[in-house]
Structures are given as structure tokens and as C-alpha cells.
C-alpha positions in Angstrom: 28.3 22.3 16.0 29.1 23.8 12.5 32.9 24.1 11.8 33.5 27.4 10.9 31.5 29.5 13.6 34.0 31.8 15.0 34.7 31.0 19.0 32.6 34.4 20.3 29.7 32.5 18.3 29.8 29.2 19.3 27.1 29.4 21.7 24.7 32.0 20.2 24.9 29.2 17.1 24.5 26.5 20.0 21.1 27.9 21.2 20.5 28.1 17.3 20.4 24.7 17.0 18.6 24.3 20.5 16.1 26.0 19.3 15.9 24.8 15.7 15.5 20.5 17.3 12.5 21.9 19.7 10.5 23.6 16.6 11.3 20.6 14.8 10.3 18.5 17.9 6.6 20.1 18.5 4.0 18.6 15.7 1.7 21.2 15.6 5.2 23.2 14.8 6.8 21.4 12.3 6.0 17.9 9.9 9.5 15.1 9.0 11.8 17.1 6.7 9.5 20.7 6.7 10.5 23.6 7.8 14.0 25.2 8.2 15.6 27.4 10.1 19.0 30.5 9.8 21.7 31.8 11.4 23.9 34.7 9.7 27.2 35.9 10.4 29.5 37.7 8.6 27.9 37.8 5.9 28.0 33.8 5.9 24.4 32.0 6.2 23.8 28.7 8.2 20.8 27.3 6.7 18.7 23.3 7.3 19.8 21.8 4.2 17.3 20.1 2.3 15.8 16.7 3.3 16.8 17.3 6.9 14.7 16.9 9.8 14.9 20.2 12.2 14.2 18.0 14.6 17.7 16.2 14.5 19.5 19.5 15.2 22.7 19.3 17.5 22.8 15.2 16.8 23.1 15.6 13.0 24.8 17.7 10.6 22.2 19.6 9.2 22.9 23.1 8.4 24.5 23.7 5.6 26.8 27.5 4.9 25.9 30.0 2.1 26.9 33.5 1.0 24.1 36.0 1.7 25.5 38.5 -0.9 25.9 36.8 -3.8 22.4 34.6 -3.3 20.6 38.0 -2.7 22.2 39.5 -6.3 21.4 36.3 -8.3 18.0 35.9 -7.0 16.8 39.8 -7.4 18.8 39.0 -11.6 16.4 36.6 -12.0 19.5 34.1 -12.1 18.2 30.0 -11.9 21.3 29.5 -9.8 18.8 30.9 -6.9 17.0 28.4 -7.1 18.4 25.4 -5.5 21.1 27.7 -4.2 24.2 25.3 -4.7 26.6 27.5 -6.4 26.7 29.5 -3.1 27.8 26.9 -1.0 30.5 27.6 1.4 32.3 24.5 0.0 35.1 24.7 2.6 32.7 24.5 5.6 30.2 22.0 4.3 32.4 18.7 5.5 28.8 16.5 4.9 28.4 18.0 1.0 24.9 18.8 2.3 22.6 20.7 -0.4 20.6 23.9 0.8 17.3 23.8 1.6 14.8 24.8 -1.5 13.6 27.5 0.5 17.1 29.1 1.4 16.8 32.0 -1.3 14.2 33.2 1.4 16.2 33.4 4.2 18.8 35.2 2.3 16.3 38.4 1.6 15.5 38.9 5.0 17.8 41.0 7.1 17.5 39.7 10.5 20.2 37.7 11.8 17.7 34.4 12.8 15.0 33.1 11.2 12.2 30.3 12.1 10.2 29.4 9.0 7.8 26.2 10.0 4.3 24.7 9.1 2.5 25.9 12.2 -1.0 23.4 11.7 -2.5 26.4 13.3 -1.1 28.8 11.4 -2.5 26.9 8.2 -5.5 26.4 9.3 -6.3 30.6 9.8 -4.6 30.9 6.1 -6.7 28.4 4.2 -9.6 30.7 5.3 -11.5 32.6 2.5 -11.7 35.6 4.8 -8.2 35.1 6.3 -6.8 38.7 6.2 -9.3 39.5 8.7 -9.0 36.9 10.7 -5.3 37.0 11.1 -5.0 40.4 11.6 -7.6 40.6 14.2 -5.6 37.7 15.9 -2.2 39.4 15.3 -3.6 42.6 16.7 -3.0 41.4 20.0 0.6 41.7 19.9 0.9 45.4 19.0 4.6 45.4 19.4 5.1 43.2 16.4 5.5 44.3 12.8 3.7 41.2 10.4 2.8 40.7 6.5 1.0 38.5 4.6 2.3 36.5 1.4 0.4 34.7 -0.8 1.1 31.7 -1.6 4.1 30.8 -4.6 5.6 27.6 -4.7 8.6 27.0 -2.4 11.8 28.4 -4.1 12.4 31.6 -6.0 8.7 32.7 -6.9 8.1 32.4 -2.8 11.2 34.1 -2.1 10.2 37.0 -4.8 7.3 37.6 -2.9 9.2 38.0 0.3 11.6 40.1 -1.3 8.6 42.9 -1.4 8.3 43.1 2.2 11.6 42.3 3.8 13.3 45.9 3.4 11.0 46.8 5.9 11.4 44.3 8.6 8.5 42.2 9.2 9.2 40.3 12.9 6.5 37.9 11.4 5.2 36.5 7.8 2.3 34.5 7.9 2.4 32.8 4.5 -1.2 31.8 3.1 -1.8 27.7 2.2 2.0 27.8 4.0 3.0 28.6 7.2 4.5 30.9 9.0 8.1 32.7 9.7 9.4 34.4 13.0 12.2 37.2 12.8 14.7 38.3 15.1 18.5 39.6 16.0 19.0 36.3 18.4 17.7 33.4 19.5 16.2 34.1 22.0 14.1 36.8 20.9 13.1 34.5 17.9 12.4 32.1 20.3 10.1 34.5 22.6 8.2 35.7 19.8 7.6 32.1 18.4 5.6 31.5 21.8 4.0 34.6 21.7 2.5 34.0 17.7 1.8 30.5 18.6 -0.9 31.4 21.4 -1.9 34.2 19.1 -3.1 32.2 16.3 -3.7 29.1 18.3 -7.5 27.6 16.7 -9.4 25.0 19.0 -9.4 21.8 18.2 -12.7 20.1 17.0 -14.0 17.1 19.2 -13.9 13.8 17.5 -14.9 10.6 18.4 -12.6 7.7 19.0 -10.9 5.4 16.4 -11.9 2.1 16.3 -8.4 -0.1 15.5 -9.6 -3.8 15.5 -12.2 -2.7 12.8 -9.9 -1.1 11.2 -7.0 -4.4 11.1 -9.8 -6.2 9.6 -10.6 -3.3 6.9 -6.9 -3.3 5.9 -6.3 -7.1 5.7 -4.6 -8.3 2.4 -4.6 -4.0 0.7 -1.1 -3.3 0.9 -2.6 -0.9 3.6 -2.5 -0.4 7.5 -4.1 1.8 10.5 -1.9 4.2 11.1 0.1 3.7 14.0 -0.2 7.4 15.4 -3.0 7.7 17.2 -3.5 11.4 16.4 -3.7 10.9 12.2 -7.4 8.9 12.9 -8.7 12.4 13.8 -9.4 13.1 10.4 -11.6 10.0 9.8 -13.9 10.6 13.1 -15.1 14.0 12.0 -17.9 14.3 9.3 -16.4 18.1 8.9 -12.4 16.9 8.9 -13.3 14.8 6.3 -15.2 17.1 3.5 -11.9 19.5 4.5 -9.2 17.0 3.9 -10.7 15.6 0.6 -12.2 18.7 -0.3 -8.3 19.8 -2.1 -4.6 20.6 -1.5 -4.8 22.6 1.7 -0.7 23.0 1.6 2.6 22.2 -0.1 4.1 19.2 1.7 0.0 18.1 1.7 0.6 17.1 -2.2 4.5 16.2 -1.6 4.1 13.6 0.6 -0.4 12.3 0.4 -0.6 13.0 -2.9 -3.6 15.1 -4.6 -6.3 13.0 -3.5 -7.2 11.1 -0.7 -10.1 7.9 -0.5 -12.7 7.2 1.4 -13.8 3.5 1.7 -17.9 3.6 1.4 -19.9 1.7 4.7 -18.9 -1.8 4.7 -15.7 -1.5 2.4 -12.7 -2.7 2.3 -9.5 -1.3 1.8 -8.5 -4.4 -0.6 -11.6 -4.0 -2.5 -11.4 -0.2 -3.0 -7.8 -0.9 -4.8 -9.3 -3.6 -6.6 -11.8 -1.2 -8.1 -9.4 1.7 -8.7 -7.2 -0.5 -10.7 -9.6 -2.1 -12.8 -10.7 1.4 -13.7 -6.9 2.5 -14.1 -6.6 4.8 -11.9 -4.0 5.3 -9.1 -4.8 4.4 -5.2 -4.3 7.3 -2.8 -1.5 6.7 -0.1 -4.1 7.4 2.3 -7.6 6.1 2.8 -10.5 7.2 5.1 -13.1 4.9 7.3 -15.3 7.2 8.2 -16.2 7.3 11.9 -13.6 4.1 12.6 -9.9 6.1 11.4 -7.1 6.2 8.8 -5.0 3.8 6.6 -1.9 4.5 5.0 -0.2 2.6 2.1 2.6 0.3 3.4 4.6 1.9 1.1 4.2 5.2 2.7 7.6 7.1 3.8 8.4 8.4 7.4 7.3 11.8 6.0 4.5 10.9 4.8 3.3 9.5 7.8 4.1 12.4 9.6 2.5 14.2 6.9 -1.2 12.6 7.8 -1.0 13.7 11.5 -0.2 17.4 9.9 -3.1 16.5 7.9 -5.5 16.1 10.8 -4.1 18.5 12.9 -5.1 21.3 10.4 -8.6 19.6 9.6 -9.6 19.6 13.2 -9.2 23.4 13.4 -10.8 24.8 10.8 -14.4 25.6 11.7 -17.0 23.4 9.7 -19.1 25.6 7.6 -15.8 28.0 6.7 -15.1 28.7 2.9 -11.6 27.1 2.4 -9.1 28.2 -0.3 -7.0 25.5 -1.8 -4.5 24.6 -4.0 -5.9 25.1 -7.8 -4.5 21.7 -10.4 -1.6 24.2 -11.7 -0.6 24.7 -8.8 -0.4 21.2 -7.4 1.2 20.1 -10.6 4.4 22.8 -10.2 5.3 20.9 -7.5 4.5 17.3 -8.3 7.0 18.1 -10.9 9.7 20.3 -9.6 12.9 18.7 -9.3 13.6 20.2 -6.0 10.7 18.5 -4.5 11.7 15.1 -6.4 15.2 15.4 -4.3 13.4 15.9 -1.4 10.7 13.0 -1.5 14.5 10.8 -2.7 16.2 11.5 0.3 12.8 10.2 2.8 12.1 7.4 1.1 16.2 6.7 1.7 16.0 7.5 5.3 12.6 5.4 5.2 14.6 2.4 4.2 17.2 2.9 6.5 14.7 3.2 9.4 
């Protein structure tokens, strides 16, 4: 529990954090270090801080104490300080010097007391759609009692957080944010917590069938690469889909998408290997992908792949699976994938995995 909660909040700020480890805990919720979740009281904000894994909530310290007020002023100035957020730092109440999460300038503009902000695979999947609007609205139109908006997508940070500006005055209970995810509003916990289950069946997208990976084949398609099959057995699904695979190499389908895979993903042709494919990409001097396709047989990572990026190609398939195969998919465009290959906020971020990686 976070020092500084005042006794008549200690368990309102305990469910919090209950419910902040089981949307970090669900995969089709939340990805490694995405996602984050807030708590305001008294005009103080309890926010994930950056790097941390919602899923360690209650056994970690991961929440980190801002001022709404001031955050609010500087980001509506156009001040950079909203940006990472640091100079608002409750320095007295942040014992672990824990830095805000990059999208904490968000949380700040919208009124409500909690908020769930997380990279829902379904949620994706619906807002990569060309004719997405529609579908999500007809979708959201079964829960009537709920208020919702749309945001198109800005990169993480202040631009994102501009957009949400536009809309939180009047009180949206739910944001579905395209090429994104989504965010769920409420006064307590448990209300957030109810409406999360209620948007999740909502916009829930069937999964498409797949055939099953082939893991001896794909040992021997990995030997002496710097590559191997992924261990979890749910990231293949990509590979055993001709459909899954034209999506997931087709573009960017979502922030943490180009964070953690990089921009482009390979696919080994019949009969090659992943040693081979390196080989060829070198002598033409150009990068290997962290993550390589067998068509029909399953995935390979790069060894040197981080915990979140691991995590990151089960997101991957996970989203691909559930978008229908003849749909017209919107993706990242190159400026857009470069803002955040080189955004500093994103660089901390990748620093701290590839530290807990090692540590791991």
C-alpha cells in the first residue's frame, strides 16, 4: 500500500490495486509494462509509473503520486513539463523515486476519481477497422446506460492527452482509443471494475480458427539463428493463419506493436531457415526483425528479445486472430512509427525491460 493514503482510504486504494494486478493479469487485457491505471484524492493522483507491470500491483511499488492541478494547468499551457510529468511528483510520498507513467497527463484531464486505461486485443482489433466508428458504436449501443467517445490516435503523451482533453468535460464512462486501446471511468472501483466486464463482452471479436504449431520443425528451423520458438504457445497463432499473417506484416497495428517487434516482421519462405534468412538480410545490410514467421509451423523470436517483447507477440496474435480476413485495416503511417521509435519516453521505457529482462 502507498504511504500517504489517508486511513478512511486505505481500502478503497486497496481494491485499487486489486483491481489494477487482475487487468494487468488477463492477456487479452493488458501486454508486460502497458497499460496503467489511477486513483485521485484530494487533489493528489496515484498513477502506474512508467516501466511497471500492472500486473505486479499490491507486491510492488508501482504507483507513483502527482498533483492533478498543477499537471492539468501545464498541459492545457502547452508547458513540456507535461510531458513526462516529473516536476509534479509528490516527492515526499514517492519513497521508490518512481517516474510517472508517459501517459499520466491523461489521467489528470479526466474528472473521475478511477481510471483503467489498457490494450484490450479486442478492443484493438474493432479500432484498426477502416469502418470502425460504425462498428464500435453498434457494439457500444448495447450498453445504453454508458456515455463513450472516440479518439484518434496521437502518440502516447501530451498530443494523446490533448485529444482527451476535448471530451473529458463531459464525462465519457468509456474512450475507445483508435490503433490504441481503451479506457474505463468511474467514481470507485468497483464501478470501474463492473463496467470493465460489461465493455469487455461488448466488444469481445471471435477468435479465428488456426491450425496447430508444429515445435520440433520449428527447433530445427531455428538452429544456430540467434532465434527460438516461442515458448508461449498462444504467440504461434499468428503463423498458422494465411489471414493473421498478411495482418501482422501488413503494418504497425499499435503503439507497443513498434516499441517492443519493431516495424517489420519476417517470414522465412518454404524450406527456410531462420539462420539463412539472417544470413541474407545482413549481406544485404539490412536489420533482422525480432520476430520471424513459419508459415503454417509457428513463431520465432530473437534470443535477444525482452520479457515485453515476448509478451508483446502473444498481443500480436491475439489482435490478428480477431480481425476478420477480407477487412480494410488502418495502420500506423512511417511518421508516425518513427515519433515513437524516437521519443525518449519510449527509450526509458524499452531501458527499464531489457533491465528487468536481465534480472529475470
Amino acid at each position: 500500500m502507498a504511504s500517504g493514503i489517508r486511513a478512511g482510504d486505505v481500502a478503497a486504494f486497496d481494491a485499487f490495486l486489486v483491481l489494477s494486478k487482475a487487468i494487468g493479469s488477463d492477456i487479452l487485457k493488458t501486454q508486460g509494462a502497458g497499460g496503467n491505471t489511477s486513483y485521485k484524492r484530494d487533489g493528489v493522483m496515484w498513477v502506474k509509473a512508467s516501466g511497471t507491470w500492472l500486473s505486479h500491483a499490491g507486491k510492488r511499488d508501482i504507483m507513483v503520486p502527482v498533483e492533478v492541478a498543477p499537471l492539468v494547468e501545464a498541459l492545457r499551457a502547452g508547458n513540456p513539463s507535461a510531458e513526462k510529468a516529473t516536476d509534479f511528483v509528490v516527492s515526499d510520498l514517492n519513497a521508490s523515486g518512481l517516474r510517472p507513467s508517459i501517459e499520466t497527463s491523461f489521467h489528470a484531464v479526466l474528472p473521475q476519481a478511477v481510471v483503467a486505461h489498457y490494450h484490450c486485443v479486442n478492443t484493438i482489433a474493432l479500432s484498426v477497422l477502416a469502418d470502425r466508428e460504425a462498428v464500435i458504436a453498434e457494439r457500444m449501443a448495447r450498453l445504453p446506460d454508458l456515455t463513450w467517445a472516440s479518439i484518434p490516435y496521437r502518440r502516447p503523451g501530451t498530443p494523446l492527452a490533448h485529444e482527451i482533453d476535448r471530451v473529458a468535460e463531459s464525462r465519457p464512462d468509456v474512450l475507445v482509443l483508435f490503433n490504441h486501446g481503451v479506457i474505463v471511468t468511474g467514481e470507485t472501483v468497483e464501478e470501474v471494475r463492473e463496467r470493465i466486464i460489461r465493455v469487455t463482452a461488448a466488444l469481445t471479436v471471435k477468435e479465428r480458427a488456426a491450425t496447430a504449431a508444429d515445435p520440433s520443425r520449428l527447433q530445427v528451423l531455428a538452429e544456430g539463428s540467434g532465434f527460438h520458438a516461442a515458448q508461449d504457445a498462444g504467440s504461434h497463432k499468428t503463423a498458422l493463419s494465411p489471414a493473421s499473417i498478411g495482418l501482422a506484416t501488413g503494418g504497425s497495428l499499435y503503439p507497443d506493436h513498434v516499441i517492443f517487434l519493431g516495424t517489420e516482421i519476417g517470414v522465412l519462405a518454404h524450406g527456410e531457415t531462420a539462420k539463412s534468412y539472417c544470413e541474407a538480410r545482413r549481406t544485404q545490410n539490412r536489420t533482422v526483425p525480432k520476430m520471424l514467421i513459419a508459415p503454417g509451423l509457428g513463431v520465432l523470436l530473437a534470443n535477444e528479445l525482452t520479457d515485453g517483447g515476448r509478451v508483446m507477440a502473444r498481443c500480436l496474435s491475439e489482435i490478428v486472430a480477431r480481425i476478420p480476413e477480407d477487412a480494410c485495416v488502418i495502420y500506423l503511417g512511417p511518421e508516425q512509427e518513427h515519433e515513437l521509435t524516437h521519443w525518449e519516453a519510449e527509450q526509458y521505457r524499452q531501458a527499464l525491460d531489457r533491465k528487468a529482462s536481465q534480472r529475470s
